[in-house]
C-alpha positions in Angstrom: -39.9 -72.3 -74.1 -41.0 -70.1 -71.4 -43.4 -66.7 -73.0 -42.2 -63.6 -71.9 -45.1 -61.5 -70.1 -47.1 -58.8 -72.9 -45.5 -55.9 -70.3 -42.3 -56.8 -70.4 -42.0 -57.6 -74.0 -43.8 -54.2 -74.5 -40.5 -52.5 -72.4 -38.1 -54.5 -74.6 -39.7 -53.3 -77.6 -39.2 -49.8 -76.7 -35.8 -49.7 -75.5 -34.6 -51.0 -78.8 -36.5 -48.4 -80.6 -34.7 -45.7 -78.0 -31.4 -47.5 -76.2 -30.6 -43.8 -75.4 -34.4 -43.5 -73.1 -33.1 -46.1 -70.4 -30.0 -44.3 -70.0 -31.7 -40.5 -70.0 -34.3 -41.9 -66.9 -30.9 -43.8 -64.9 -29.3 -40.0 -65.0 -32.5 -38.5 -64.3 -33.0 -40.9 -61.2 -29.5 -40.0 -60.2 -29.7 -36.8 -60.1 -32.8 -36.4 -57.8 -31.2 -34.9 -54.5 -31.2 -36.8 -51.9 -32.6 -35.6 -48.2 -30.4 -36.2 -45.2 -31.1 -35.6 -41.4 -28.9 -33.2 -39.7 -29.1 -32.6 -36.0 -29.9 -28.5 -34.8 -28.5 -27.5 -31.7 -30.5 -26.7 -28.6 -31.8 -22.9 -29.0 -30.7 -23.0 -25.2 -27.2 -24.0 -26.6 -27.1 -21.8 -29.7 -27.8 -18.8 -26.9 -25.1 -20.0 -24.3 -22.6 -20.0 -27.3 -23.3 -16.6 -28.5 -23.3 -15.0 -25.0 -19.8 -17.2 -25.0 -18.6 -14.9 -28.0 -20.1 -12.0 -26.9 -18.0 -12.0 -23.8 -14.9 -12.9 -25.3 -15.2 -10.5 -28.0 -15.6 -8.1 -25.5 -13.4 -8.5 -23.2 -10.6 -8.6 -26.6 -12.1 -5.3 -27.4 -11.4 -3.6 -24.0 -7.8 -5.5 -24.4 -7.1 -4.0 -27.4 -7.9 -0.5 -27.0 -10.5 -0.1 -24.5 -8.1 2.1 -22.8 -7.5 5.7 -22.4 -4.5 8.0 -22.5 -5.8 11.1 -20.2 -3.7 14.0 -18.2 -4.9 14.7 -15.2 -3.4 17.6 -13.8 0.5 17.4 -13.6 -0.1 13.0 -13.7 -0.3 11.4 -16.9 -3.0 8.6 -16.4 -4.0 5.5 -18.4 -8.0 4.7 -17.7 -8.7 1.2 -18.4 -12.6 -0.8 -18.2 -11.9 -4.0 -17.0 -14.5 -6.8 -16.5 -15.1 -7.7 -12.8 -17.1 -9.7 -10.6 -17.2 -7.2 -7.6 -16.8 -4.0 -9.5 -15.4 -0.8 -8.0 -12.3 1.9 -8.8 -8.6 0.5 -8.6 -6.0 3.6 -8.6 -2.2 2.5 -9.2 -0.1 4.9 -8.0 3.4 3.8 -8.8 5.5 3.0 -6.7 3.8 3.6 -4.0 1.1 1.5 -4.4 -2.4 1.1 -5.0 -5.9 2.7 -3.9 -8.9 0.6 -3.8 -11.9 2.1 -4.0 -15.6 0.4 -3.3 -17.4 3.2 -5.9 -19.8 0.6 -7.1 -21.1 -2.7 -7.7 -21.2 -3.7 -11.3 -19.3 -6.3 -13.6 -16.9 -3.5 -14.7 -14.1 -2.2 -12.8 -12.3 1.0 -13.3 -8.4 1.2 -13.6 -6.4 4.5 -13.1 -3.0 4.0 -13.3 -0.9 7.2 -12.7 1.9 6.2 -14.9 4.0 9.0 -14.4 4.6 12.8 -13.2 4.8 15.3 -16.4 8.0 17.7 -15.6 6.5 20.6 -17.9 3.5 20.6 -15.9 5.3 20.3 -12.5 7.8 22.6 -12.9 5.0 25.2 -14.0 3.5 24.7 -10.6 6.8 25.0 -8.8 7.2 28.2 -10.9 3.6 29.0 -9.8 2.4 28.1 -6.6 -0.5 29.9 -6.7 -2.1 26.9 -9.1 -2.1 24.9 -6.5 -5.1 26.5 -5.1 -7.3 26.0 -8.7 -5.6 22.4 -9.0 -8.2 20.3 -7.8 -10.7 22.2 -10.2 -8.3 21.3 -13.0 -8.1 18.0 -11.8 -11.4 17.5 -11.6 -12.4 18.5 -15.1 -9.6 16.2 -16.8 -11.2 13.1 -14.8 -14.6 13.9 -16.1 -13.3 14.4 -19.6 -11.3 11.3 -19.2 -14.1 8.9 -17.8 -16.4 10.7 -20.9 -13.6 9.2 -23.4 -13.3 6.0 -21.8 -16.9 5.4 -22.1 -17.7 6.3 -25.4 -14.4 4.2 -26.4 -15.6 1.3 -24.5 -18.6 1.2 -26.7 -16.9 0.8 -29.8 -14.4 -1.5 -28.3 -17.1 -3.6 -26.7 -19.5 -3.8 -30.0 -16.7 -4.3 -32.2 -14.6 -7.3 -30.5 -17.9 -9.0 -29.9 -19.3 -8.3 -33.8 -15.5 -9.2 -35.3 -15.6 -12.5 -33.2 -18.8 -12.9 -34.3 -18.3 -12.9 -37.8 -15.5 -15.0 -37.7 -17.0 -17.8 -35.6 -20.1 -17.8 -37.8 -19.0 -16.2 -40.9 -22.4 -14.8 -41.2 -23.4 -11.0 -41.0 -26.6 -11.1 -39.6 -25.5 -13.3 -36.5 -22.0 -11.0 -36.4 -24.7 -7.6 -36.1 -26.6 -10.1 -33.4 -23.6 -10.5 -31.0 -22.4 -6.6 -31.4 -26.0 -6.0 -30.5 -25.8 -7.9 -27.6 -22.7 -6.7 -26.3 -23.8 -3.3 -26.3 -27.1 -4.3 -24.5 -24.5 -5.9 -21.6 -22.7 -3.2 -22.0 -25.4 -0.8 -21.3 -27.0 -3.2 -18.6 -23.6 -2.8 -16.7 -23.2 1.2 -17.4 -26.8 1.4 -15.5 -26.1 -0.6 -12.9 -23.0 1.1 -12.0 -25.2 4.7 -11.8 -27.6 3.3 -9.9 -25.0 1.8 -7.4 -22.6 4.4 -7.8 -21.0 5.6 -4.1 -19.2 9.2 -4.2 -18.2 8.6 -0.5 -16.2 5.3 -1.0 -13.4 7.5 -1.0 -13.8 7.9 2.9 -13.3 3.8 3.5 -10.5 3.5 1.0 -8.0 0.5 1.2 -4.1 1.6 0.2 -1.6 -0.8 -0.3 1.8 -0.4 -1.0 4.5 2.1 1.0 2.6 1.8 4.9 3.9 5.8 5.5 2.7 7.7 2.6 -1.0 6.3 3.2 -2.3 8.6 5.9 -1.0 11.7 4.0 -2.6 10.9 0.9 -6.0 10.0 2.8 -6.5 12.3 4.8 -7.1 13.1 8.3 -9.9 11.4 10.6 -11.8 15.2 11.0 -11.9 15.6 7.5 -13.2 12.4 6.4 -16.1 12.3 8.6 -16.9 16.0 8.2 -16.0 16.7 4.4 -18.4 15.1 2.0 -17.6 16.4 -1.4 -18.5 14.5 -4.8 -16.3 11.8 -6.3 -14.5 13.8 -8.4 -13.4 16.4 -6.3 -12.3 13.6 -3.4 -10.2 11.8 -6.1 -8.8 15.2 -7.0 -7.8 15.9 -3.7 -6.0 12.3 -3.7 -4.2 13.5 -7.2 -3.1 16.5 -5.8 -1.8 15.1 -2.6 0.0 12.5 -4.9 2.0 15.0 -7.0 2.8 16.5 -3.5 4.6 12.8 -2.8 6.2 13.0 -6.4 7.5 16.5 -5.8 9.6 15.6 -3.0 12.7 13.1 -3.7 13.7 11.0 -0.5 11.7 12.1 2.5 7.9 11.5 2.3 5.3 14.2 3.8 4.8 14.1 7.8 1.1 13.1 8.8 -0.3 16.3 10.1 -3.2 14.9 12.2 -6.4 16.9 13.3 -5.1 18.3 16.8 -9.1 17.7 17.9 -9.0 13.8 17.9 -7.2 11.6 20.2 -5.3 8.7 18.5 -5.0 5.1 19.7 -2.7 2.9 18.5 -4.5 -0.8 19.6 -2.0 -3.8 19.4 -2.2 -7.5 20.8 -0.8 -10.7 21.1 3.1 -9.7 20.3 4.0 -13.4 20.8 7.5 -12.2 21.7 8.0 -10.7 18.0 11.2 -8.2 18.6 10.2 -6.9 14.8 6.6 -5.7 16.6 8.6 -2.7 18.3 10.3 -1.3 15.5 7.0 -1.6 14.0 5.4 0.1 17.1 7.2 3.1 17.4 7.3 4.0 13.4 3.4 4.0 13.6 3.6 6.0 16.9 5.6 8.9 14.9 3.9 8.5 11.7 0.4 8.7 13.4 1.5 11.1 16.1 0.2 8.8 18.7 -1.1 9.5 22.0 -1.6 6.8 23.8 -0.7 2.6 22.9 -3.4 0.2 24.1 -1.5 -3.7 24.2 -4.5 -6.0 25.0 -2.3 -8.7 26.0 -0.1 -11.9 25.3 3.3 -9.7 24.5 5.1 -13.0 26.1 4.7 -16.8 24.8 5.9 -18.6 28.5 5.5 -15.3 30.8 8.8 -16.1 32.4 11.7 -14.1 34.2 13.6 -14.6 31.4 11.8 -13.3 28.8 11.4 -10.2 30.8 14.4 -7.9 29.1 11.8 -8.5 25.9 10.0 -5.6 27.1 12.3 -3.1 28.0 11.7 -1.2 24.4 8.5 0.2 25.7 10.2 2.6 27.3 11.0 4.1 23.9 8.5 3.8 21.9 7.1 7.8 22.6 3.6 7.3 23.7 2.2 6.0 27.4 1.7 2.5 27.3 -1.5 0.7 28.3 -1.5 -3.1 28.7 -4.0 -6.1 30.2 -2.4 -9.5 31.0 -3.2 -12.7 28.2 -3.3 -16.0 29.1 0.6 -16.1 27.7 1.1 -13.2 30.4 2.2 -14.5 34.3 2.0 -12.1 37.1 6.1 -12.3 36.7 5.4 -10.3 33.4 2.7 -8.2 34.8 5.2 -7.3 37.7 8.1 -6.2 35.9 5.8 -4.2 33.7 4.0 -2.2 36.7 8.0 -1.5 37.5 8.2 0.8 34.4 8.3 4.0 33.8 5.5 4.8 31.1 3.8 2.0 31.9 0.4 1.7 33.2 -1.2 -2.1 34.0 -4.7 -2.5 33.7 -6.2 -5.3 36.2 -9.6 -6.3 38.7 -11.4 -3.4 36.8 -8.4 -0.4 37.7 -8.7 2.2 35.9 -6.4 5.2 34.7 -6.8 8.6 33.0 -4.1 8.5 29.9 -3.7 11.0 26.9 -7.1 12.5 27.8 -9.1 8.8 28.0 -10.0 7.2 30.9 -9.4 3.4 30.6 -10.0 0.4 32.6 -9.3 -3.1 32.5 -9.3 -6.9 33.2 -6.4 -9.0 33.1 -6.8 -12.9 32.1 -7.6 -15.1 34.8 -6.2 -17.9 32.9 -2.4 -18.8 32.4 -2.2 -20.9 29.4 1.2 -21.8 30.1 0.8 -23.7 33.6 0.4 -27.2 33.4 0.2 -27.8 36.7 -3.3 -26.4 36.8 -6.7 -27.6 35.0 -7.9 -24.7 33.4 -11.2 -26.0 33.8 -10.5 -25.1 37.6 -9.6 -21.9 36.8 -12.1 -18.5 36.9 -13.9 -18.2 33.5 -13.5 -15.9 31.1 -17.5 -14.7 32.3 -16.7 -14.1 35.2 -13.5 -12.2 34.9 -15.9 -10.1 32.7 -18.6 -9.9 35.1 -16.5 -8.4 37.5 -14.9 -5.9 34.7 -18.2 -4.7 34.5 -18.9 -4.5 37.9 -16.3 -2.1 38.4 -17.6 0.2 35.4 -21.1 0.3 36.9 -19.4 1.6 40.6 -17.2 4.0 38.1 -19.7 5.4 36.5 -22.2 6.3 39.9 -19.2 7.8 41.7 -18.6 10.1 38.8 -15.5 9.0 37.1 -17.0 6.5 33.8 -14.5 4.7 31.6 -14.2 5.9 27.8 -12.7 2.3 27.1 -12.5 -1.0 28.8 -9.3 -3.5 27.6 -9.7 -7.5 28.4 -7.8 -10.1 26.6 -10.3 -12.8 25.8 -13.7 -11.2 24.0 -16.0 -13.5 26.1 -14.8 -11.9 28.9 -14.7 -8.2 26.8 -18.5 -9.1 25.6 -19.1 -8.6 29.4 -18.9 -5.5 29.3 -21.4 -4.7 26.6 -23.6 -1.3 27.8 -21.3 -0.7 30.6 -18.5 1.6 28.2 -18.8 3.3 24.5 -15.7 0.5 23.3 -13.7 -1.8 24.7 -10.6 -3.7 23.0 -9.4 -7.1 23.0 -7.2 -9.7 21.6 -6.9 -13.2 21.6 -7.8 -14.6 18.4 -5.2 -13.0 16.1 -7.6 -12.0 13.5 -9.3 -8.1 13.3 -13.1 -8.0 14.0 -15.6 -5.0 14.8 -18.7 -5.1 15.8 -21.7 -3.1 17.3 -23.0 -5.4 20.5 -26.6 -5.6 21.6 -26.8 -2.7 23.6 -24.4 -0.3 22.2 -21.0 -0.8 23.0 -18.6 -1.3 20.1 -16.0 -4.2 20.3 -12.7 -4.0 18.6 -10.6 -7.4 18.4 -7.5 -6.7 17.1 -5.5 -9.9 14.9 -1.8 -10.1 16.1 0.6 -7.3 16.0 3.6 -9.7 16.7 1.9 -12.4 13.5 1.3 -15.2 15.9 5.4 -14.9 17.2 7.0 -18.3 16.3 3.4 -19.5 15.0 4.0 -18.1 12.0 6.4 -20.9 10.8 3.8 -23.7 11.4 1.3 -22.8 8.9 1.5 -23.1 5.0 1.3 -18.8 5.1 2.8 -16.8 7.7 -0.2 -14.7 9.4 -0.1 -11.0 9.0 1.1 -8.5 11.5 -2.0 -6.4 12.6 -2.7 -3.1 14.5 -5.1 -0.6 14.4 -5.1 3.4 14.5 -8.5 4.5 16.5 -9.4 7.8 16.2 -11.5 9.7 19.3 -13.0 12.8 19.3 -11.6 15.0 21.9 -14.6 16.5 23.4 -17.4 13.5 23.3 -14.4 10.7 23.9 -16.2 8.7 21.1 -15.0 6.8 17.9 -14.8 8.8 14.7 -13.1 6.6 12.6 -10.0 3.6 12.2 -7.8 2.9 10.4 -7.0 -1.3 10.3 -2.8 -1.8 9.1 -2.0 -5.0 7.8 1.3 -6.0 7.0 2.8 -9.4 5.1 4.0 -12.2 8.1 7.6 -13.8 8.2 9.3 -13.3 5.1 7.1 -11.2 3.2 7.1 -7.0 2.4 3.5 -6.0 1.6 1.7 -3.5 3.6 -2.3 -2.5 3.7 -4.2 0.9 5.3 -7.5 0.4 5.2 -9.8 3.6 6.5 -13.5 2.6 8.2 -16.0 5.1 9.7 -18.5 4.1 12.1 -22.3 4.1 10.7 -23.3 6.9 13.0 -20.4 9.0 11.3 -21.6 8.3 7.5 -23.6 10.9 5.9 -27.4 11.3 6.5 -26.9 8.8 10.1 -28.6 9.8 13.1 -26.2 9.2 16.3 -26.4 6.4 18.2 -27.6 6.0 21.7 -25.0 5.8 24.6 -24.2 2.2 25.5 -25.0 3.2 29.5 -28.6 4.4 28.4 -29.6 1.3 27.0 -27.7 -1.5 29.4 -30.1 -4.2 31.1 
């Protein structure tokens, strides 16, 4: 028989003096916690995903009641914070549209909507014209207190979404009090940056969208815009108070009453045989009180005789009417137009004194729609400008300079670049403006008929496009324009948007003239 080791026998001995022992150190054993490995997150991932809820609880808060209830004069107004990538002031004036405004650059946007006219407060000043004259002082004072509110209500909507969303994402205080921290830091990261970057004169380059003939009255004039610099809350005044003017009448919006010491220009090109285009036409000719139309060529698709009785409603449009041939214009166009009445056809450098301007032009030396000719054979667009500005130069030395030069094609408009202050053209049926090397400005205007039967080939219809220029009187140079986009085939929407040149904005020193500086 096999002996059982002393140890062993020892361990028997005492477990049947205390059965209870071996039981008490298996329960002791058991209950000895147990260590498990469990994965932390990134600190780089734990900081994405608070930002994450920071955000969203913020943007919940400003939702929620980040939003102000504020009078303003006879409107009552809702001011709304609103999180943005490009920043800036968005004023909804229903129904006639909206007012965008480029006040600064910041992650937040503001939102006024005028939600509607109070009738206690109008009919007071209709009982009491004379508070129109302290209106815009009123106005003014109800914007700042509003903006105050807003702000200080922003906070706590900010800091409480983000620490609510907090607290129920982590269920712990501490990192609930961490994102409401945060959020106000953003908060008051984005605050700063908006002061810092804040523009009182983005009011004199609004864009308006909405009903096209109530936007010049509620802008204002070219004069007053480039001579009237007043703060922002007095220039948003002034657009409250000329609003309530547009609510106080019923069915006839106010006239434009433009500045009687600028010259207005209404530039238009490539009609592409649109009949819509002259309706168009001759509503911005009364609206804008235009003096003189500029067309800057291809009003025909084919240029032949047929298409001829498609210009026949210049004649009453109610302004003189300057045109260059396009390369959709043939000399069978340019004919029947030097036949009327109204009419006068720029071409080989001519020039003519319209409306107080004196403007010459080039015609296209290429006729897009005859095949029988290579266009490669044809004069190039270079030349035809070379010789435009040829005839400026002899202008100019015997006495009688061009204030504008008109070519189709902008190769051959660049051409002319020192010769004339501006010169217009077409051709590429989208807007451009730009300053040239030495001095002259060049406007290409996009197409005033949207691209004629073009407009059906493309997934979107292109815009119709025209542009108001405004000219002093006395110096014959451009104060400001206004750029008019409206929707293509089938659709209603309508855009002003005012521009200024650089030497008009505050503080800039005139530029040279264009002739001083030529080669």
């Amino acid at each position: 028989m096999a002996r059982v080791p002393a140890s062993a026998a020892a361990a028997l001995r005492r477990v049947r003096r205390s059965p209870g022992a071996l039981v008490r150190g298996y329960r002791a054993r058991r209950a000895q916690p147990t260590i498990e490995l469990v994965h932390q997150p990134h600190p780089w991932t734990r900081a994405l995903g608070l930002v994450a809820v920071v955000l969203l609880g913020a943007w919940l808060g400003l939702l929620i009641v980040g939003n102000v209830r504020a009078p303003v004069g006879p409107m009552n107004t809702t001011m709304t914070l609103r999180p943005s990538v490009e920043g800036g002031t968005k004023i909804n004036v229903s129904p006639l549209g909206a007012l965008e405004l480029r006040s600064h650059v910041a992650p937040v946007r503001l939102d006024v909507n005028v939600d509607q006219l109070d009738p206690a407060r109008a009919q007071a000043l209709v009982d009491h014209p004379e508070r129109i004259s302290g209106l815009q002082d009123e106005i003014a004072s109800d914007v700042q207190h509003g903006t105050t509110d807003l702000a200080l209500r922003s906070c706590v909507a900010v800091v409480s979404g983000a620490t609510a969303l907090g607290l129920a994402v982590y269920r712990r205080p501490r990192r609930a009090l961490a994102a409401g921290g945060l959020a106000l830091a953003l908060l008051t990261a984005a605050g700063g940056t908006a002061f810092a970057t804040w523009n009182p004169n983005s009011v004199l380059e609004p864009k308006f969208s909405g009903l096209l003939s109530s936007a010049p009255s509620v802008v204002g004039n070219a004069r007053s815009i480039v001579t009237e610099f007043d703060v922002y809350q007095k220039e948003l005044a002034r657009l409250v108070t000329n609003v309530t003017k547009l609510y106080d009448v019923t069915s006839t919006l106010p006239a434009y009453a433009p500045d009687p010491s600028t010259i207005r220009v209404l530039h238009v090109s490539d009609i592409h045989l649109n009949p819509a285009s002259w309706k168009i036409i001759a509503s911005l000719v009364e609206q804008y009180d235009i003096n003189v139309i500029v067309d800057s060529g291809d009003t025909m698709d084919h240029g032949t005789a047929a298409e001829n009785g498609f210009l026949d409603p210049i004649a009453n449009l109610g302004a003189p009417y300057v045109w260059v041939r396009g390369n959709h214009d043939s000399m069978i166009t340019q004919s029947y137009l030097e036949d009327m009445k109204n009419v006068h056809v720029l071409d080989e450098g001519r020039s003519v004194s319209v409306a107080g301007l004196r403007f010459a032009g080039m015609g296209d030396p290429q006729y897009t729609p005859d095949r029988s000719k290579n266009p490669g054979q044809l004069p190039s667009e270079e030349l035809a400008g070379a010789r435009l500005a040829s005839a400026l130069r002899d202008q100019e030395t015997a006495g009688k300079p061009a204030d504008v030069a008109v070519a189709h094609n902008p190769d051959a408009a660049r051409q002319a670049d020192g010769e004339v202050p501006l010169v217009l053209a077409g051709h590429l049926h989208h807007s451009e403006m730009e300053v040239m090397k030495y001095g002259t400005r060049l406007r290409i205007e996009g197409s005033t008929g949207g691209s004629g039967l073009r407009a059906v080939e493309g997934k979107y219809p292109d815009p119709i496009e025209a542009s108001v220029l405004y000219l002093d009187r006395d110096t014959r140079r451009l104060q400001a324009w206004d750029e008019i986009k409206l929707g293509g085939l089938g659709l209603t929407t309508a855009e002003v948007s005012r521009h200024l040149p650089k030497e008009n904005q505050p503080g800039a020193t005139p530029s040279p003239s264009p002739a001083s500086s030529a080669p």
